[in-house]
Each structure stands twice: as C-alpha cells, then as structure tokens.
C-alpha positions as CSV (number, residue, x, y, z in Angstrom):
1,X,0.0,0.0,0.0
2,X,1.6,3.6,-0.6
3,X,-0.6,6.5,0.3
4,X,-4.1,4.9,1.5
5,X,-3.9,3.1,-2.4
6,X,-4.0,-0.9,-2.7
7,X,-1.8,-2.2,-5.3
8,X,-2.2,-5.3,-6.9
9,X,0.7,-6.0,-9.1
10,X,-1.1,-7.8,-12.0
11,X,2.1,-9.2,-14.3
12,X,5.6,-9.1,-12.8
13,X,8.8,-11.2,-12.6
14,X,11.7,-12.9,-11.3
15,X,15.4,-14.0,-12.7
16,X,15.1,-17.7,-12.4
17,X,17.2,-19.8,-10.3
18,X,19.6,-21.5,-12.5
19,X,19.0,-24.9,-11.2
20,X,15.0,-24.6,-11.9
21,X,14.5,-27.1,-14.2
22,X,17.1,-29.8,-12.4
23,X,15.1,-29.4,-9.2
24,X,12.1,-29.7,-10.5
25,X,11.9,-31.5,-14.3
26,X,11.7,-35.4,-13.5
27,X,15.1,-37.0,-14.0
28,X,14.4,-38.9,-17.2
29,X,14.1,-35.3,-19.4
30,X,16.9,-33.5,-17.4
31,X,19.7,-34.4,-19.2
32,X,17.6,-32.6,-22.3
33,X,18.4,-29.0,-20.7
34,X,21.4,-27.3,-19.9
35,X,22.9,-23.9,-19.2
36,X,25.8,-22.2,-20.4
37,X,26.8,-19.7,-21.8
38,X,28.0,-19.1,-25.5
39,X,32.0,-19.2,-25.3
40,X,33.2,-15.5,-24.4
41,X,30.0,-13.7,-23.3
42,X,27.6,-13.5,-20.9
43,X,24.1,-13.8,-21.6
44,X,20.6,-14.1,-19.5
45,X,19.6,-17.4,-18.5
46,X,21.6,-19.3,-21.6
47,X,19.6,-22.3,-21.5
48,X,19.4,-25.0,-24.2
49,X,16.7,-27.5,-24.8
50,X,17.6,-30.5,-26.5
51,X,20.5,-28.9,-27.7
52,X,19.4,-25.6,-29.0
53,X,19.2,-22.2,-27.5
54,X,15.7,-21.2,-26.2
55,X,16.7,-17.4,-27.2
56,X,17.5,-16.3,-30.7
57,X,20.5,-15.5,-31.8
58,X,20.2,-11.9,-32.6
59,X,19.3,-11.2,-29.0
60,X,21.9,-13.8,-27.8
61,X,24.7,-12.6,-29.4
62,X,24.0,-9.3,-29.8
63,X,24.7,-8.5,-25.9
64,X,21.4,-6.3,-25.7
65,X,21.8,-6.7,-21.7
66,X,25.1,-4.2,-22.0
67,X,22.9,-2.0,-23.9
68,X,20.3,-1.7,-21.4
69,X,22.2,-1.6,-18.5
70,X,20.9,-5.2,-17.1
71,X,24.1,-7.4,-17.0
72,X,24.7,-9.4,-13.8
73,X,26.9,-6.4,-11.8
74,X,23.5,-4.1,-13.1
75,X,21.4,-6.8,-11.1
76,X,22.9,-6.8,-8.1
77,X,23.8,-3.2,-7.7
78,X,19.2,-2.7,-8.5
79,X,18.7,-5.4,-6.5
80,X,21.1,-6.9,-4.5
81,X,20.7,-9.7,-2.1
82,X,17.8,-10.4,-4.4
83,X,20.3,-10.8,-7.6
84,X,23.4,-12.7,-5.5
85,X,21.1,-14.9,-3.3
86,X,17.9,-15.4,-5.6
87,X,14.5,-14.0,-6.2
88,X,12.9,-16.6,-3.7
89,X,9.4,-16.1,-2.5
90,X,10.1,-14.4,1.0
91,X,12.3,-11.9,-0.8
92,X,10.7,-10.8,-3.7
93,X,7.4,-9.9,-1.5
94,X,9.6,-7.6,0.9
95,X,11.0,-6.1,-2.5
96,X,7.6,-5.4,-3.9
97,X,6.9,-4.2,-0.2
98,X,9.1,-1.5,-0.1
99,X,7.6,-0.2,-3.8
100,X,3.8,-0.7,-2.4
101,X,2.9,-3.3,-3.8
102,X,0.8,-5.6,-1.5
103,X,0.3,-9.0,-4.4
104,X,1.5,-9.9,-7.3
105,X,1.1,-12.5,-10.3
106,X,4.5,-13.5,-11.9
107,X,4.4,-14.4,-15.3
108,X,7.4,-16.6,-17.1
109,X,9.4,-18.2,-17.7
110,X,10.0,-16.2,-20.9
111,X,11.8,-18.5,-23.2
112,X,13.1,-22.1,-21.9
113,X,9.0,-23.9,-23.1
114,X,7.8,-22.2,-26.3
115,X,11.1,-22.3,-28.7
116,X,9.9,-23.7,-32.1
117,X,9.7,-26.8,-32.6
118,X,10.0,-28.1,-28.9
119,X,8.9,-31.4,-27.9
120,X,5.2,-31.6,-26.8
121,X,5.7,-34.0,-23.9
122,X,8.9,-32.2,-22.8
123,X,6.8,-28.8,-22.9
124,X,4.3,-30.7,-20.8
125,X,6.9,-31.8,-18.3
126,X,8.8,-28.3,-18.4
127,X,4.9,-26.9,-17.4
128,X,4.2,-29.0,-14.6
129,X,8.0,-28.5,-13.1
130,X,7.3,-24.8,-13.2
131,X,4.0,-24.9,-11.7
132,X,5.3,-26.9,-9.2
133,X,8.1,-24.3,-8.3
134,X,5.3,-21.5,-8.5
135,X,3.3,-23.3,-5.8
136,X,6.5,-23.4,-3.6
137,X,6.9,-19.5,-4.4
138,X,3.5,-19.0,-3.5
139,X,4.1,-20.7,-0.2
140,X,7.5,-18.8,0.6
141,X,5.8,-15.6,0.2
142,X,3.0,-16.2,2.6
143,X,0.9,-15.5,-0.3
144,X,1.9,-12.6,-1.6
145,X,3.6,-13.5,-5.0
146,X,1.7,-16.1,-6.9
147,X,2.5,-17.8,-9.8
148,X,0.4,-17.7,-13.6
149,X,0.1,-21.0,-14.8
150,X,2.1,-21.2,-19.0
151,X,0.0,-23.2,-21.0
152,X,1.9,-25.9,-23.2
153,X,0.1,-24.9,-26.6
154,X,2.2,-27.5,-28.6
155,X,-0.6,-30.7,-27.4
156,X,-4.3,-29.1,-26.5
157,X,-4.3,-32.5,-25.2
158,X,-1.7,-32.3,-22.6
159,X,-2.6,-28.4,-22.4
160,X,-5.6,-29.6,-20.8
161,X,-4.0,-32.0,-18.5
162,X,-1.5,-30.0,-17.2
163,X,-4.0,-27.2,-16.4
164,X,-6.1,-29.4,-14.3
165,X,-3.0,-30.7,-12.7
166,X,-2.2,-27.0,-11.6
167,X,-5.7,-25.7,-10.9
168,X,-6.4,-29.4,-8.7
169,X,-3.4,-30.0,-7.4
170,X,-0.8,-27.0,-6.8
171,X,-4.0,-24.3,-6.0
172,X,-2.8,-22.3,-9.6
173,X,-5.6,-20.1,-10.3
174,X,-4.9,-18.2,-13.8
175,X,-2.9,-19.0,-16.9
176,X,-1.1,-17.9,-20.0
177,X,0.7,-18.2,-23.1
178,X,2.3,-16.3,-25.3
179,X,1.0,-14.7,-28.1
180,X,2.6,-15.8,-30.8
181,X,1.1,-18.4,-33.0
182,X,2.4,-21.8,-32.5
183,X,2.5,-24.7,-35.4
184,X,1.4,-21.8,-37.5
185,X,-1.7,-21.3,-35.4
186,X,-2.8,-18.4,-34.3
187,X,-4.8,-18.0,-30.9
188,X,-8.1,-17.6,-32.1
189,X,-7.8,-21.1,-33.8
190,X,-10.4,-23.7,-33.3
191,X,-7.8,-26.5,-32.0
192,X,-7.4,-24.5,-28.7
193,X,-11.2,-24.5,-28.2
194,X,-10.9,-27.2,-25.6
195,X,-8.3,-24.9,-23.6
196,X,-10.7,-21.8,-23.4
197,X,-13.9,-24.1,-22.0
198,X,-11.8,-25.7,-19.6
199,X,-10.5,-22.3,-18.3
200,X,-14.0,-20.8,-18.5
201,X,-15.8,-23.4,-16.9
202,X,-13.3,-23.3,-14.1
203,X,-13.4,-19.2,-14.2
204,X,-10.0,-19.3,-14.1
205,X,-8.5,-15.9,-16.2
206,X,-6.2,-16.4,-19.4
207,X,-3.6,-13.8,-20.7
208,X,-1.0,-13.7,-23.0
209,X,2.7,-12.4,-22.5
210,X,5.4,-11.6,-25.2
211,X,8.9,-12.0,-24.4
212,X,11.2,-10.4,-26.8
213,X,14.1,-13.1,-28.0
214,X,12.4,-16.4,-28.5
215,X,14.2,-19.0,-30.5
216,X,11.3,-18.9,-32.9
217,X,8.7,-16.9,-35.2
218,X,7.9,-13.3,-33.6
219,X,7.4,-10.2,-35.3
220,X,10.3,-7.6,-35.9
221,X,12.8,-11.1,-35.5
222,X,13.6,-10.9,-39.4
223,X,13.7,-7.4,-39.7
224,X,15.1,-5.7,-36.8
225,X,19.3,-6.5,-35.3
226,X,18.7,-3.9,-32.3
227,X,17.2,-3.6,-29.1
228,X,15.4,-0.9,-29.9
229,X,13.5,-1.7,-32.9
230,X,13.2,-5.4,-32.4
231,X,11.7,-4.1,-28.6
232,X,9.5,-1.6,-30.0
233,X,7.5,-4.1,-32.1
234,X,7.0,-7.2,-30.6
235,X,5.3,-6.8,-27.5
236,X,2.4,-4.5,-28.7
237,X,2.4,-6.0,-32.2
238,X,2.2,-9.8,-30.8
239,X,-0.7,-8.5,-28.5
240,X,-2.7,-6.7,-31.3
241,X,-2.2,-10.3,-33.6
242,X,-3.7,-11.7,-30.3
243,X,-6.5,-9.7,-29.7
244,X,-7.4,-9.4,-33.6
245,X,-7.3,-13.2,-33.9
246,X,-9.5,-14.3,-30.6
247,X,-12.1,-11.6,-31.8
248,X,-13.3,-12.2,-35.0
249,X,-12.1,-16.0,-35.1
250,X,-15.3,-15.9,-32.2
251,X,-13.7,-17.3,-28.9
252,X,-15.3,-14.8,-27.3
253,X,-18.6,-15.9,-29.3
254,X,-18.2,-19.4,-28.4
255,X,-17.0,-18.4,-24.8
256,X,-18.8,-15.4,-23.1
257,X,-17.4,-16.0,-19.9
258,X,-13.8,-16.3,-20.8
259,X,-11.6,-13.7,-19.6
260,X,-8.3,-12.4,-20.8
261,X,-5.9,-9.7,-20.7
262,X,-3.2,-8.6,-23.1
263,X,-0.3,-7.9,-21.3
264,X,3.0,-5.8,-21.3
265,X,2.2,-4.7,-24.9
266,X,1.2,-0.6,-23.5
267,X,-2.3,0.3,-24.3
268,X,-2.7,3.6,-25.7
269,X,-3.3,1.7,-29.0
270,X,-6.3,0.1,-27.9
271,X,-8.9,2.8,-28.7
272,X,-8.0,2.9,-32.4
273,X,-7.1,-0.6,-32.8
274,X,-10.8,-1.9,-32.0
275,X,-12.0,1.2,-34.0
276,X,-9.7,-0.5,-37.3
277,X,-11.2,-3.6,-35.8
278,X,-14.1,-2.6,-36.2
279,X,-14.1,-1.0,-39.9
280,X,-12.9,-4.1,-41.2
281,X,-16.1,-6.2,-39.7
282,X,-18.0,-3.4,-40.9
283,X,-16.5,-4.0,-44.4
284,X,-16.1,-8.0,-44.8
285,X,-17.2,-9.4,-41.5
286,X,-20.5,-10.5,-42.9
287,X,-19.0,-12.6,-45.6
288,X,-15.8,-13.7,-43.4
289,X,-17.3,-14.0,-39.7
290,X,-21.1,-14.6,-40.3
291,X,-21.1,-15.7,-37.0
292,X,-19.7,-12.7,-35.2
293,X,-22.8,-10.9,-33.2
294,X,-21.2,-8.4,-31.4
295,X,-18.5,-5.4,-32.3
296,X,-15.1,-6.0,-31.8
297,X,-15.1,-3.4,-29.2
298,X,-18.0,-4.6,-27.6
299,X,-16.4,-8.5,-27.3
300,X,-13.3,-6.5,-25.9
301,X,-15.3,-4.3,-23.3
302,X,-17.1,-7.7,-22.1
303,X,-14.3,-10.1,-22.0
304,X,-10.9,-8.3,-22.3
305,X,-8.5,-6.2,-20.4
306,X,-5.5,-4.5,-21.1
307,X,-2.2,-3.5,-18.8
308,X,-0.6,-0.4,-18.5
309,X,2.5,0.1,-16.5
310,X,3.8,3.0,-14.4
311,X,4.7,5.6,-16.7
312,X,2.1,5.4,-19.6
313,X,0.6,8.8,-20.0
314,X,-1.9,7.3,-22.6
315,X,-3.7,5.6,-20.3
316,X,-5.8,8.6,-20.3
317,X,-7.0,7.8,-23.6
318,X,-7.7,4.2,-22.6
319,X,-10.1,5.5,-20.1
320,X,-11.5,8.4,-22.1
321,X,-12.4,6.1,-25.1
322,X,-13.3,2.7,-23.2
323,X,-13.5,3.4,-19.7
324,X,-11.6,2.4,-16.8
325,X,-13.0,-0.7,-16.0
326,X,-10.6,-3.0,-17.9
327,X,-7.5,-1.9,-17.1
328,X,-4.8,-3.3,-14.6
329,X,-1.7,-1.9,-13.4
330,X,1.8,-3.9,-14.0
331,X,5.3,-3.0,-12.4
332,X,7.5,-5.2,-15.0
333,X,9.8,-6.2,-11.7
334,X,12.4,-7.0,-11.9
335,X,13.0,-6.3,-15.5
336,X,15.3,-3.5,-17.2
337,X,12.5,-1.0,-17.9
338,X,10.8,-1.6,-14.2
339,X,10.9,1.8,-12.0
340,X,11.3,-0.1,-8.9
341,X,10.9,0.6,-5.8
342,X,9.2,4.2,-7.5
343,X,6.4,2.1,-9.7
344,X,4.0,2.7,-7.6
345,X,4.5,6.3,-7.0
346,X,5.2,7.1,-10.6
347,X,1.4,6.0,-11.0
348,X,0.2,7.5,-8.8
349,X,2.0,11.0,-9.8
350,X,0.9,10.1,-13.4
351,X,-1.0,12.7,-15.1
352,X,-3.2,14.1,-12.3
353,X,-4.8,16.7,-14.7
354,X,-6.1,13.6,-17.1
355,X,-6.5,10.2,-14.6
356,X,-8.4,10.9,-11.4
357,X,-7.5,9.0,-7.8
358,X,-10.6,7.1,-8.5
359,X,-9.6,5.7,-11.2
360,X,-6.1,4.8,-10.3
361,X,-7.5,3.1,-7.0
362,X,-9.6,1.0,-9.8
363,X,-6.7,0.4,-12.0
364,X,-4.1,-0.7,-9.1
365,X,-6.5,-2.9,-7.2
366,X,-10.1,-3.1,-7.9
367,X,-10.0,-3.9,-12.0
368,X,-7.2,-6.8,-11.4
369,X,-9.2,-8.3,-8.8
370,X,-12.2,-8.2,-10.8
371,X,-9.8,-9.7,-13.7
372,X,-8.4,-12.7,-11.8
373,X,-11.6,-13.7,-9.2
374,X,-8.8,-15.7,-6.9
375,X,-11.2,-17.4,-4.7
376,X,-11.9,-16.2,-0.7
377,X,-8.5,-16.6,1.0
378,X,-6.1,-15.8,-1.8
379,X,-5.6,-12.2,-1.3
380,X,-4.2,-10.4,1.7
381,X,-6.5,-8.7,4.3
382,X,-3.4,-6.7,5.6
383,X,-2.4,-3.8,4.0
384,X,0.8,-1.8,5.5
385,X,2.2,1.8,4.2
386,X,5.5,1.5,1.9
387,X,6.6,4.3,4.1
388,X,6.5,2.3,7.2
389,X,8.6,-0.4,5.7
390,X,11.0,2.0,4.1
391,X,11.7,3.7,7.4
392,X,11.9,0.5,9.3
C-alpha cells in the first residue's frame, strides 16, 4: 500500500534460479536442458533445450543486456541480495513491499517452453515443473507472489492436462501463453477450443505475455538486429495479432465467460485498434465472420482487459475512449524498464490533470481483482504503508 492506495501487481517477474528445471523437471528429461553460456560472453539465463538455444541468436549474441544496462553487476547493484542470493518467495514480496505493492502475479518463464519446434511431452513436463516451483513460491511468500500458470500450446491435449494438474493440485488459479502463433496457429484457432472451455468453466483468467528473444517466429525477428527496434515491435504488435485473432475467429462468441488480458504490450493503442477492428467487420465481417454478433469493441469491453504500467501517459485515452473498468496496473519487476521501488509512485503521480485517484484506485487494485476472481483466502486482508517499511 503507498498512500491509503492498494496495489495489486497484476504481471511481474523474477530472474530464475539456474537450477529450476534440475530441481524440478523429473530425471528422465533432465539431461535434455542445460545452461551455459556461448564461449566468451555473458548472456541471460543461456539455456538450451535438446541442444538448442531457447533465445535467438540476434538477442543472444547481440549483448542487448550491455545495452540496457541489465548485466549481472546491473542486477545486483538494483537489487542486491535479491540478484546474488535469488529472487525466492520471502524476498521478492519484501521487495515489492518497499515499492507498495501488497500481491503480485508472476508471469514466465520467458523463453526455456515455447522455442519452435519443442517437444510436446517435454513442454508438458517443463509446465508441470514450473507450476510446481510456482506453488513453492506462492508458499515462501505467505501468499503474496503467486504464480500464472504457461500453458503448453504444442498438445491441447496435454494443455488440458496439465491445467487441471495446476488448478487441482498446486491451487494455480490463472494461466497464460504467449502470443505468438504456434504450429502456425494463431490464438483464435479452433484446436485451442478445448483450452478456453476448460478455463472458462473453471473461471480461471487467461492472458497472453510476449517476451522479446524467442528462439522462434515473432514479429520484428527478421527485420530488426537492435534492441530498440526489435523491442519496439513485438510486445504490442504480438498483443494486437492476439487480440485481432480471438475476436473475429469468435472465442469470445463461443466463450462469453472467458476472460483475458493482453499484457506488457502498452495500451494507448487500444482505442483505435478496436476502431480498425471494427471497420474491417463493418467491411467483410458479414462474408468472413457470419457468426460474429457483437462489435469487436463490444467483445473486448465484455471479456478483455488490457495493462498499462507505471509511466504510460496514454492511459488517459484508454479511459477516455473505453473506460476504466478494464485496465490493470503492471510493475514489469524486476526487469530493465521496471521503476522499482518508484512504480507505484510514478502511478500515482501520473497525469493528475487527465487520470483521477478514482480511477487509479480502480486500476491498481479493484479492476485486477475483478480480472483474476482468486477465490476467498487468496488475497491479503493486511495492507501496511510503503513508508513504514522503508523507514523500518
């Protein structure tokens, strides 16, 4: 809590323990991982899955962590004990703590599952063995950092398994993917139908998370060689392909109750992408979607929300075009464009003259709890000012 606001944290991060997968993968696919480094540099979280690099090579090789000021001595001087010791449960909730924030969701792991071409039952395995280290997260932090559940997209078969595993089993309560498309599928495709009933009936929320570098398809990777531009793209774009695919390919026909959030893509597009959206229906969408009964902004205001993070001045537009209902506040902790431990304040000083208290109140607590529905128990019920545990 920092001055009187709640803040729900609804998409952050950690750096991953190197040993993840050894702890937790079952011994028969460990010896299909490793991690190392590419002779002569140093790289983040260098893993390779059956051989192959999980990252691409232009964002392996190209040493974008020097150019964002994120190598390992970047780490530890942001973050210290939290770089050198690990970004275990109990620590990363005092972090968050001292920015405000009193829960978060943590979304990953960003590379080591979805590289093209991985094996489906490996996936599987790699998605059970992270849930499982989520649900020890979850424990460390007294409940405070929680885990979203990846969902292995390769096998909607195993998808479905694993989900159930993690919602039955481990108490995981909302899930993601990435948005790229996957076997040259994109997200509004029929094949992941049984996915989106399952989480619906069990009213468990979906989003979708880019990671720029994956060893695979994503957009700006055959254009782009820099940070910068490759950066620039992919994270919004990847969203929009999302969000335009689920849409007028009808999962939100089909499933009225599903709900899911775009993530770390910004938002100020939103407005005029529903708007372009929407011309295009209004052009072909009889012949193409015939079974489409509802605008594209009007599927989006039912069943969709968007994130913006701490220093997005067009979050005004957002609101004055669609609202403030559907949009959640994210941090990005720990990674290189995170503001911690200012996030929360940087929100809060955003734009007074265009984004009222009320609706940042909304937007850090009250729209991502509406969003994620964790059931009685999950949140906390004690809320303690940032400045207390700063001055302590």
């Amino acid at each position: 809590m920092r001055n009187g606001f709640k803040v729900f944290d609804a998409d952050a991060h950690v750096v991953y323990p190197a040993d993840l997968w050894q702890r937790y993968l079952p011994e028969k696919f460990r010896h299909r991982l490793d991690r190392r480094n590419p002779a002569g540099l140093e790289t983040y979280n260098p893993v390779l899955v059956d051989g192959r690099y999980t990252q691409h090579d232009v964002s392996l090789y190209g040493q974008f962590q020097k150019a964002i000021d994120w190598t390992y001595d970047d780490m530890v001087r942001q973050y210290g004990a939290l770089a050198t010791d690990g970004f275990t449960g109990d620590r990363v909730a005092q972090a968050l703590a001292v920015d405000g924030v009193d829960f978060c969701v943590i979304y990953g792991p960003e590379y080591d599952m979805w590289p093209a071409g991985i094996d489906p039952e490996l996936q599987a395995a790699m998605t059970r063995a992270y849930n499982r280290w989520g649900a020890d997260m979850r424990e460390a932090s007294g409940g405070r950092v929680v885990t979203s559940g990846p969902i292995p997209l390769n096998d909607v078969s195993r998808a479905i398994e694993e989900i159930r595993y993690a919602h039955d089993e481990l108490g995981i309560r909302c899930f993601w993917t990435r948005p790229n498309h996957t076997n040259h599928r994109e997200l509004g495709d029929r094949y992941y139908d049984p996915v989106y009933e399952l989480l619906q009936d069990l009213d468990c929320a979906f989003a979708t998370h880019e990671f720029m570098g994956l060893n695979a398809q994503t957009e700006g990777v055959d254009r782009f060689r820099t940070f910068t531009e490759w950066h620039t793209v992919v994270h919004a774009h990847e969203a929009q392909n999302a969000c335009l695919s689920m849409i007028v390919q009808g999962v939100f026909e089909r499933f009225p109750q599903l709900r899911c959030a775009y993530m770390e893509a910004g938002c100020g597009w939103l407005p005029s992408w529903l708007h372009r959206i929407d011309e295009h229906l209004e052009m072909a969408g009889a012949a193409e979607f015939p079974d489409l009964t509802m605008t594209a902004t009007e599927y989006f205001t039912r069943n969709c929300w968007i994130s913006t993070e701490c220093e997005d001045p067009f979050v005004a537009d957002v609101i004055r075009w669609l609202g403030d209902d559907k949009i959640l506040w994210e941090s990005d902790f720990p990674h290189p464009d995170s503001k911690f431990p200012h996030a929360v304040q940087y929100f809060l000083d955003l734009e007074p003259d265009l984004i009222t208290a009320e609706s940042k109140r909304k937007i850090m607590w009250d729209n991502a709890v509406d969003f994620y529905r964790f059931p009685d128990g999950y949140l906390p019920t004690d809320f303690t000012e940032a400045t207390e545990l700063v001055a302590g």
